[in-house]
C-alpha positions as CSV (number, residue, x, y, z in Angstrom):
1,X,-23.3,20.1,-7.0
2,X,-22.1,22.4,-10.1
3,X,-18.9,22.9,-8.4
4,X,-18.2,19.4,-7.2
5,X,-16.2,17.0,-9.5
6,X,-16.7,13.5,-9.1
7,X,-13.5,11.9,-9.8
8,X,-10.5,10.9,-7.5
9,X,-8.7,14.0,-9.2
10,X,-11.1,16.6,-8.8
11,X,-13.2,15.9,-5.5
12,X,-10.8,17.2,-3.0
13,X,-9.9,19.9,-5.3
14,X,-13.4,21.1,-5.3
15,X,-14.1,21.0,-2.0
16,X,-10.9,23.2,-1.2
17,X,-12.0,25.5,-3.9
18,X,-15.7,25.4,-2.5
19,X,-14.3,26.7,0.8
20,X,-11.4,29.3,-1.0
21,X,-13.2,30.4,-4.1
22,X,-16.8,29.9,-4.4
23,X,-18.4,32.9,-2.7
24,X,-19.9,31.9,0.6
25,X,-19.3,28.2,-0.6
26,X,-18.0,27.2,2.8
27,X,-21.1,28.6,4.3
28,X,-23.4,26.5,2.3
29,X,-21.4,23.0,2.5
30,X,-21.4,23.8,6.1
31,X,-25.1,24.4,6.7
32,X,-25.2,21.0,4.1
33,X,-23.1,19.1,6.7
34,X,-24.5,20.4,9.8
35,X,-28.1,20.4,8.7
36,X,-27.2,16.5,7.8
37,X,-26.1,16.0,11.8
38,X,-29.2,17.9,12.6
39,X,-31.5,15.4,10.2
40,X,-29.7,12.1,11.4
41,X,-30.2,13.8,15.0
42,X,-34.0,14.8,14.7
43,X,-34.9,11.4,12.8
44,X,-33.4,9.6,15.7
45,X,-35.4,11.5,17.9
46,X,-38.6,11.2,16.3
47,X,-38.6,7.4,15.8
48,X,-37.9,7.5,19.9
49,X,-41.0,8.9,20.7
50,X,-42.8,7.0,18.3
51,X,-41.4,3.9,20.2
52,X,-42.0,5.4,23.8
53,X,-45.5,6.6,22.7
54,X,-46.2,3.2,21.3
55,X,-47.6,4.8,18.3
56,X,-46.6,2.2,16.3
57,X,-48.9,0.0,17.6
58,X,-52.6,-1.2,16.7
59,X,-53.1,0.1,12.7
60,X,-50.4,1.9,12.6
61,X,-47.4,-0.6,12.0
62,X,-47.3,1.1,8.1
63,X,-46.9,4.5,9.4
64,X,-43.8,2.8,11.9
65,X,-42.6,0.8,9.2
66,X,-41.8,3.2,6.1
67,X,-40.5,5.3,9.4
68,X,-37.6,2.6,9.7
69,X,-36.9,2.8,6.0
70,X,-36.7,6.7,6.6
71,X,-34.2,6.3,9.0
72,X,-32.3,3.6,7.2
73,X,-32.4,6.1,4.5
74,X,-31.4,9.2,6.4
75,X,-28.3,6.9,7.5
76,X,-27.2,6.3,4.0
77,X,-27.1,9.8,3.2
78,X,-24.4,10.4,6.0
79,X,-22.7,7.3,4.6
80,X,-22.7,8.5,1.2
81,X,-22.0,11.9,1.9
82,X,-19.1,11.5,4.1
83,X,-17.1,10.0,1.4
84,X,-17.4,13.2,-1.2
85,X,-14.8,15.4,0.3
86,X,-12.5,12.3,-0.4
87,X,-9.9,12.9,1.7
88,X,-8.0,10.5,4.2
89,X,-10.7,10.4,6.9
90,X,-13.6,10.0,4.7
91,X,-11.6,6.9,2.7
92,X,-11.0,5.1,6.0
93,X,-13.8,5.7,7.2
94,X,-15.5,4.4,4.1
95,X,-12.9,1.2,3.8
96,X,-13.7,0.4,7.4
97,X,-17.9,0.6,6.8
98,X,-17.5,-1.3,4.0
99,X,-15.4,-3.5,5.2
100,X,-17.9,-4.0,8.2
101,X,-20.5,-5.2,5.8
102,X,-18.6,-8.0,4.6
103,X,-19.7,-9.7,8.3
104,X,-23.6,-9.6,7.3
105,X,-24.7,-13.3,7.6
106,X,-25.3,-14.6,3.7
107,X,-25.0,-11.5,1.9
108,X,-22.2,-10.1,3.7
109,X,-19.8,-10.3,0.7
110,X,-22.1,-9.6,-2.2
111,X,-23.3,-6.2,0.2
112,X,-19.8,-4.6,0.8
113,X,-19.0,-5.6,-3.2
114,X,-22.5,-3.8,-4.2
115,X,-21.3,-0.8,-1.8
116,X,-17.7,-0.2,-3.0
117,X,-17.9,-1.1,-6.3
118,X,-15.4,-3.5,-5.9
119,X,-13.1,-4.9,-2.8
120,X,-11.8,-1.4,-1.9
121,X,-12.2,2.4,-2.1
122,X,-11.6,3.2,-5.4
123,X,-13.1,6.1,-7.3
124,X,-16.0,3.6,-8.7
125,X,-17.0,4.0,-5.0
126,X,-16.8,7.5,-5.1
127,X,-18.9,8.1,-8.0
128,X,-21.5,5.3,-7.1
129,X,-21.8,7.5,-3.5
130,X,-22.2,10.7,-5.5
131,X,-24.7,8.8,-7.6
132,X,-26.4,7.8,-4.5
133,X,-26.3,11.2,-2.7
134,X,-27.7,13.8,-5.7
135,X,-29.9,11.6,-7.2
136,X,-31.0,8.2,-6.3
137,X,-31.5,8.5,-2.5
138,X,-33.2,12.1,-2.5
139,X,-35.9,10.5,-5.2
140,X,-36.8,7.1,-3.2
141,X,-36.4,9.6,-0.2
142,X,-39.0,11.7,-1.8
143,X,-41.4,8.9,-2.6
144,X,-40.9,6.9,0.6
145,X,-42.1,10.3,2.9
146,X,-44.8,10.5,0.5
147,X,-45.5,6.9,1.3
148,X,-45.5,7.6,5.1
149,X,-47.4,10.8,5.3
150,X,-50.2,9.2,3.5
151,X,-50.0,6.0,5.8
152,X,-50.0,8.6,8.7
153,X,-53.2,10.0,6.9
154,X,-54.9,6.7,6.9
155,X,-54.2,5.6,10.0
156,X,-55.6,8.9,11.4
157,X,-53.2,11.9,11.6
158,X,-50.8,12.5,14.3
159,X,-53.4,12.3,17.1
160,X,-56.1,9.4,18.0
161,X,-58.9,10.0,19.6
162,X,-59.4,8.6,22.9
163,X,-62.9,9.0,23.1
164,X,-65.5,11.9,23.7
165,X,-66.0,13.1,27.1
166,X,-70.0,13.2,28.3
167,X,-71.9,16.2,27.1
168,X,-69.1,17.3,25.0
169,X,-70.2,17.8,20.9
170,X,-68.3,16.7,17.6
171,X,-64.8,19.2,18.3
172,X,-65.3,21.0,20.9
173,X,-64.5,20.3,24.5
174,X,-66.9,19.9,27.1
175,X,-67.5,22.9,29.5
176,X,-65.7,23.7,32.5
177,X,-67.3,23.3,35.7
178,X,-66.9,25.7,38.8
């Protein structure tokens, strides 16, 4: 972020001189990039066992919902971060997802116009990603996995109890039999 300039000038710049200059720059925007495959990867992951567990079920629809935000969220930080080295894969790429959200039923085109600042890819939509991706989506981010760890905590932590065995006291097992 103290190296990386904004601006249709200066983003690709940067991110050459992150990789030539800055020392061990291209070892931390790589770790950035790969840790953000790993995140999209794990999230994805995580909401599939919740949905083969069926853990979203009975009182804990809260926890399952702020979890969908979560990954909606995750997903717009690999939208908005693939746009910042602003070079001619990340534009098209960018011109074709936004472009994609003009077919939303109703709020198609006010969604792609509220995306790319405009009707294309200009640098309005590169600084309103950068906007997104330093400082906007990390703080709701922050808030919203506060949000669903204390639904999680409400709702009774990661495991439920089934039910107590015969014999067996408050937390401890019942004894084995020979």
């Amino acid at each position: 972020m103290v190296y990386y300039v904004p601006s249709a000038e200066g983003a690709y710049g940067s991110i050459q001189d992150l990789h030539a200059v800055v020392p061990f720059g291209g070892l931390v925007r790589n770790i950035h990039r790969w840790a953000g495959h790993a995140m999209v990867l794990l999230v994805a992951l995580h909401m599939l066992r919740t949905l083969l567990t069926g853990s979203y079920k009975a009182g804990r629809r809260g926890v399952w919902t702020t979890g969908v935000w979560l990954l909606a969220m995750t997903l717009a930080f690999a939208f908005t971060g693939y746009l910042l080295p602003w070079d001619q894969l990340s534009y098209w790429a960018v011109s074709i997802g936004g472009h994609l959200a003009r077919n939303v039923p109703l709020a198609g085109g006010w969604l792609s116009r509220a995306l790319l600042g405009g009707d294309e890819v200009t640098e309005v939509t590169l600084v309103r990603f950068y906007a997104l991706h330093v400082g906007i989506l990390p703080a709701a981010t922050a808030a919203l996995v506060a949000l669903h760890l204390y639904r999680l905590r409400r709702a009774g932590g990661l495991a439920r109890r089934r039910g107590r065995r015969r014999g067996a006291r408050a937390g401890l097992a019942a004894p084995l039999r020979a």
